[in-house]
C-alpha positions as CSV (number, residue, x, y, z in Angstrom):
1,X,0.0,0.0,0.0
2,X,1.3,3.4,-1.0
3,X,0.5,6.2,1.1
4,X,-0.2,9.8,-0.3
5,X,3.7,10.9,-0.2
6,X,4.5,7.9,-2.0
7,X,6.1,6.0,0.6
8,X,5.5,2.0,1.0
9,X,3.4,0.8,4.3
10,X,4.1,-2.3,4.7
11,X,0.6,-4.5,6.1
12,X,0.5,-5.5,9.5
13,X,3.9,-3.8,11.1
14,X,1.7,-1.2,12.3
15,X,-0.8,1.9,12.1
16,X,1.6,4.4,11.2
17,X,2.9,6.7,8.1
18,X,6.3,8.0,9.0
19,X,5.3,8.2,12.9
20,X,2.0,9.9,11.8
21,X,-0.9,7.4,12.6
22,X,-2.5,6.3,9.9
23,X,-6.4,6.5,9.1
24,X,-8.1,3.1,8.5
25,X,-11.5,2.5,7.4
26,X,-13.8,-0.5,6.3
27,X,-16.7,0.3,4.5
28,X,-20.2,-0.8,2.8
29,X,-23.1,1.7,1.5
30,X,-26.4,0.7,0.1
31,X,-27.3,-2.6,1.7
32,X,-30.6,-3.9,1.3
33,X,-32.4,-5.5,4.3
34,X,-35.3,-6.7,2.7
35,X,-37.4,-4.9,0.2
36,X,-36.3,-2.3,-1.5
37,X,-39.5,-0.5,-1.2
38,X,-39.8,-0.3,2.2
39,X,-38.5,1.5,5.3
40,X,-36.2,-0.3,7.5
41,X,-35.5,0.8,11.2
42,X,-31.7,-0.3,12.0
43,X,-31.7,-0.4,15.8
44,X,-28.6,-2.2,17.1
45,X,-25.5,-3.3,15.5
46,X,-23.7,-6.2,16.7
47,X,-20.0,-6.5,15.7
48,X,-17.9,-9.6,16.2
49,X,-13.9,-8.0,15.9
50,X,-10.8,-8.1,17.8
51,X,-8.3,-5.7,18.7
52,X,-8.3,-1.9,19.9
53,X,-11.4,0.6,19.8
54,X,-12.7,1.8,16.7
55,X,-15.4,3.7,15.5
56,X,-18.7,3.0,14.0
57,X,-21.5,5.0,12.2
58,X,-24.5,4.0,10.4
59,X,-26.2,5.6,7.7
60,X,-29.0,5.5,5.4
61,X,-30.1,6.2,2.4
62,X,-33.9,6.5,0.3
63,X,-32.0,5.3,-3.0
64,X,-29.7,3.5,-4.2
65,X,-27.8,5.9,-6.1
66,X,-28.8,8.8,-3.5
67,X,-26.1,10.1,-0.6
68,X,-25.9,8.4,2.5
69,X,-26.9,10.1,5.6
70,X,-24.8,9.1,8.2
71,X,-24.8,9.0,12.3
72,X,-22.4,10.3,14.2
73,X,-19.8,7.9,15.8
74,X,-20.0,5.6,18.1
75,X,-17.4,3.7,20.1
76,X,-17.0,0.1,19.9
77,X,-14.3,-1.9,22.2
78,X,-14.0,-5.3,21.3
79,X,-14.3,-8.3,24.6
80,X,-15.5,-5.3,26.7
81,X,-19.0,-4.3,24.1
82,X,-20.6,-6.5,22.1
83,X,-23.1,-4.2,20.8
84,X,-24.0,-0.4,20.0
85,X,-27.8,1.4,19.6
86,X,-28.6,3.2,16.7
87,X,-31.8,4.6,15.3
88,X,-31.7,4.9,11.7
89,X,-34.6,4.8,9.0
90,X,-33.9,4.5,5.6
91,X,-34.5,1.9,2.7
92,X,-31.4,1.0,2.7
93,X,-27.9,1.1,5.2
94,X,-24.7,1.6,4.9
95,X,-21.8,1.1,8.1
96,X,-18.3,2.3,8.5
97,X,-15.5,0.9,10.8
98,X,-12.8,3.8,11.6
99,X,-9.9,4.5,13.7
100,X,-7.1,7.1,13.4
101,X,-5.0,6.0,16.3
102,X,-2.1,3.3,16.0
103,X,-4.3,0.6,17.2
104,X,-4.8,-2.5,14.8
105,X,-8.6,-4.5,14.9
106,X,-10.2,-7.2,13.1
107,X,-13.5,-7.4,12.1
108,X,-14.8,-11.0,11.6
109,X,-18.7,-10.3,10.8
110,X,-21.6,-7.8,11.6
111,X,-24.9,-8.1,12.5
112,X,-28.3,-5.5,12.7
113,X,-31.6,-5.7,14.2
């Protein structure tokens, strides 16, 4: 992986860009949790990961090639939470994992209800 400078980071040694921590992010937009037609009420978000803290925020959107609305930030901490409450209404979701501290994490699944 290159970063913007053009300097190799090399995976898995670390969370860092020349001693400056590094932003990480996993993300998916526009998932459908049923029928595209209706309105779906995300409520809780159940992460199974490993690691340091991150962040999570949900969003939503009424199309598929609308913008997302997103939620502000939540904290999650893995073996210490196993879950974070949201209330978001939309046809379809989209989620973000993000940290910008040298921590490393793993996310094995998620799950909504």
């Amino acid at each position: 992986m290159l970063s913007a400078a053009g300097d190799f980071f090399e995976m898995d040694r670390g969370n860092q860009f020349n001693g400056v921590d590094a932003v990480c992010f996993a993300r998916r937009e526009a998932l459908d949790l049923g029928d595209k037609g209706d309105w779906h009420m995300l409520l809780t978000v159940y992460p199974l990961a490993e690691g340091g803290p991150f962040d999570i925020r949900i969003g939503s959107l009424d199309i598929a090639s609308g913008s997302t609305v997103w939620s502000d930030y939540q904290t999650f901490t893995p073996g210490t939470d196993y879950k974070l409450n949201f209330r978001v209404t939309g046809r379809m979701h989209s989620y973000e994992i993000y940290s910008n501290a040298d921590v490393s994490w793993n996310l094995h699944s998620i799950e909504f209800d």
